[in-house]
C-alpha positions in Angstrom: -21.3 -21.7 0.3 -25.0 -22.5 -0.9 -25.6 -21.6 -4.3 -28.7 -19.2 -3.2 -26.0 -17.4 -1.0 -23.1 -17.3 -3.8 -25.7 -15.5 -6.0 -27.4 -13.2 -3.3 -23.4 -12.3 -2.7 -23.3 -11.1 -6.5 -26.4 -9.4 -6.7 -25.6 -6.8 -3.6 -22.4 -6.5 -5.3 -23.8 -5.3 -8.2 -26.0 -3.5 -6.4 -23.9 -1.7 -4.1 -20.9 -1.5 -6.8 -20.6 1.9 -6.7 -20.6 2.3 -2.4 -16.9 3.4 -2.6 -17.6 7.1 -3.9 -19.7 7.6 -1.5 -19.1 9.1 2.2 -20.2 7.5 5.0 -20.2 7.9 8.6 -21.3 5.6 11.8 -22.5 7.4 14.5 -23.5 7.3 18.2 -27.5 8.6 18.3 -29.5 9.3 21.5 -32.7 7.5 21.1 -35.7 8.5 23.9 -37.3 4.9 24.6 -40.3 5.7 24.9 -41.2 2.4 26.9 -38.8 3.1 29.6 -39.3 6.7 29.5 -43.1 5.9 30.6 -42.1 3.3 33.3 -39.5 5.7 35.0 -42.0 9.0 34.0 -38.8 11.1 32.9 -37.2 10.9 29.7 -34.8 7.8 29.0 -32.5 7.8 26.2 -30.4 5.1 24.7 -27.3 5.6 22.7 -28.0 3.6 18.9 -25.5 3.7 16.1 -26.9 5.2 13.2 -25.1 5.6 10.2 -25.7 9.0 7.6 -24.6 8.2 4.1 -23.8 11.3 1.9 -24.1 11.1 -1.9 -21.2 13.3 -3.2 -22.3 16.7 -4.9 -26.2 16.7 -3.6 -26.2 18.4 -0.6 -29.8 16.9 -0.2 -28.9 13.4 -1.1 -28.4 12.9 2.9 -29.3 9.3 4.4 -29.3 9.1 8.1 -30.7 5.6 9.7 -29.9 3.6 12.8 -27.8 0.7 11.4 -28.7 -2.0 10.3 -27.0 -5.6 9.2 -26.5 -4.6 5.3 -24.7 -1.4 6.5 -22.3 -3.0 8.6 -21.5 -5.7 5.9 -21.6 -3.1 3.0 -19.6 -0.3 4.5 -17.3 -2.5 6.6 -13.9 -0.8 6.3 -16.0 2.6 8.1 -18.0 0.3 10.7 -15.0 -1.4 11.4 -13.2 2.1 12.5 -16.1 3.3 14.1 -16.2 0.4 16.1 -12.4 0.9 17.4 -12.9 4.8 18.0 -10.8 5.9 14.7 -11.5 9.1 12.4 -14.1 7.7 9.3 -12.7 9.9 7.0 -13.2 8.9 3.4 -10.1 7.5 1.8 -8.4 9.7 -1.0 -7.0 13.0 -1.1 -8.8 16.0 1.0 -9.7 18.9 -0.1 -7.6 21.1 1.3 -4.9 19.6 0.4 -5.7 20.3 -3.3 -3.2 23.2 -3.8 -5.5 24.5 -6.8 -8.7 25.5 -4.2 -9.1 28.4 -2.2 -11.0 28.5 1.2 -14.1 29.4 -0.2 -13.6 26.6 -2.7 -12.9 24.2 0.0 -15.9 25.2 2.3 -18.1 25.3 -1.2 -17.1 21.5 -1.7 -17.7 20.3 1.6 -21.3 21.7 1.6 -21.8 20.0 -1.5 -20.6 16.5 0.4 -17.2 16.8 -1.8 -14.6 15.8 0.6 -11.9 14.7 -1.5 -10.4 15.3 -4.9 -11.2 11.6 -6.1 -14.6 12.2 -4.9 -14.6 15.5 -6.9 -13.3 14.2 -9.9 -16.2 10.8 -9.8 -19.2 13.0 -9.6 -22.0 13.0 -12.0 -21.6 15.6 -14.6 -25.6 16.6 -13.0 -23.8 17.2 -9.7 -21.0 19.1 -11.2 -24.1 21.6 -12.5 -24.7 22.3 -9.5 -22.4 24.9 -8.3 -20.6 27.4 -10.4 -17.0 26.0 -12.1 -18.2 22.1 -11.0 -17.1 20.9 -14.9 -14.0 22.7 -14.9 -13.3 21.1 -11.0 -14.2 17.8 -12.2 -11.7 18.3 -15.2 -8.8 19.5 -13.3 -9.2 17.0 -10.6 -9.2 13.7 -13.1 -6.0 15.6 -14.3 -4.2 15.8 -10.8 -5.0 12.1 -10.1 -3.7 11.2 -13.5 -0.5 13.3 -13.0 0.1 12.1 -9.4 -0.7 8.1 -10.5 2.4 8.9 -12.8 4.7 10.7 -10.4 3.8 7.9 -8.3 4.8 5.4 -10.9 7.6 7.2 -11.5 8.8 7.5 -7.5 8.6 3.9 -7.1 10.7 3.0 -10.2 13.4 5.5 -8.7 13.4 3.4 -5.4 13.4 0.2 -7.2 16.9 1.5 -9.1 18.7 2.8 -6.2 18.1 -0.5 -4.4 19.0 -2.5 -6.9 22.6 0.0 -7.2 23.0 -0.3 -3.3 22.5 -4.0 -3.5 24.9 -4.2 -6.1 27.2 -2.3 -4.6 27.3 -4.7 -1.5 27.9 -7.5 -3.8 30.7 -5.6 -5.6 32.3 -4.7 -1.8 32.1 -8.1 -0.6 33.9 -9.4 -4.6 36.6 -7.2 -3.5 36.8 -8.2 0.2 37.3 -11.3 -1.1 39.6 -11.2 -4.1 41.6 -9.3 -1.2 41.8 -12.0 1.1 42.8 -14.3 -1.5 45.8 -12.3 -2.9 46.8 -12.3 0.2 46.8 -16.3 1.0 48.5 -16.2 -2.1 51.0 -14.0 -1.1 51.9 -16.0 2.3 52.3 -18.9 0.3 54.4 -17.6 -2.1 57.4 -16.9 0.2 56.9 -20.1 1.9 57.5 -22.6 -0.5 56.6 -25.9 0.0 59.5 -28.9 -0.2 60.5 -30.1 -3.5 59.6 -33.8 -3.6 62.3 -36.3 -3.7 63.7 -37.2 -6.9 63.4 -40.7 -8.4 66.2 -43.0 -9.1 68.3 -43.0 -12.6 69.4 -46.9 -14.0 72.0 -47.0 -15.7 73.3 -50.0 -18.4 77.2 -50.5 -18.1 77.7 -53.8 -20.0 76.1 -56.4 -18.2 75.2 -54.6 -15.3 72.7 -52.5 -13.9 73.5 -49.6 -11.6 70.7 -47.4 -9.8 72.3 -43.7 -9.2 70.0 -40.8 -7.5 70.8 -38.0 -9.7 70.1 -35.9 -6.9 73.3 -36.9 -5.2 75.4 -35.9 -8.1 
């Protein structure tokens, strides 16, 4: 890559660093075209994708655009859903599944363009001014992301340790399999005894002479 494009790359990273708390959403838009509209003399519409950007806790901090290039490449995990038909939800926790809220509560953050609990607990301490309780929220939801990171944690270390004991367990079943089978090749050839081997020759001295006895046949 170019050097002029390497640093472009870092600047709308920096620039854009902070894209991931917000929640964005690509969109089909009927357009009237005014050019064809006038040739055909009725109204003509074409569908364009626009894409509405909401800044979380500012109701009012709404951007709604057709799309352009930078959206695509700065928002690409939502364009690329968008373009396969799937739900653009943001990623995290929602809402209502915060046992802590009540409906009202729920309904309150979603008019505020809080949709989920990470998004509650990243907001600006101006947004949480907004609306009444927004500090305490804020609070409380850094505190059930901190608590479910650790139960999390704490889950996954539990899985690791009962694999580990089942895999351990396997090995200790297929020890014993085996020590089995080997006691009993060990037993078979116990009761069938292999020959003895022949015995060697004795010499003997008697005076002068040699004699060669097999002791065996004594």
């Amino acid at each position: 890559m170019p050097f002029e494009d390497e640093v472009a790359v870092q600047e709308m990273d920096q620039r854009y660093a902070l894209d991931h708390k917000l929640y964005v959403v690509f969109y089909m838009r009927a357009v009237q075209s005014g050019g064809k509209s006038e040739q055909q003399g009725r109204p003509i519409f074409d569908d364009i994708p626009h894409v509405r950007i909401h800044v979380p806790g500012d109701k009012n901090s709404v951007i709604d655009v057709p799309v352009e290039e930078i959206h695509k490449r700065r928002f690409e995990k939502q364009w690329d859903k968008f373009q396969k038909g799937m739900e653009q939800s943001p990623e995290g926790t929602p809402v209502e599944q915060w046992p802590i809220l009540t409906v009202g509560q729920v309904q309150e953050l979603k008019y505020m363009n809080l949709f989920t609990v990470e998004q509650v607990a990243d907001m600006s301490d101006l947004a949480a001014q907004r609306f009444l309780g927004g500090n305490e929220l804020k609070r409380k939801a850094t505190v059930f992301l901190a608590m479910a990171k650790d139960t999390a944690v704490a889950q996954r270390l539990a899985t690791a340790n009962a694999e580990l004991e089942e895999r351990l367990a396997t090995q200790q079943k297929q020890i014993d399999s085996q020590a089995a089978q080997i006691a009993i090749l060990m037993q078979k050839t116990g009761s069938d005894p292999a020959p003895s081997a022949p015995q060697p020759d004795v010499v003997k001295v008697v005076g002068n002479e040699r004699t060669r006895a097999n002791p065996a046949s004594r």
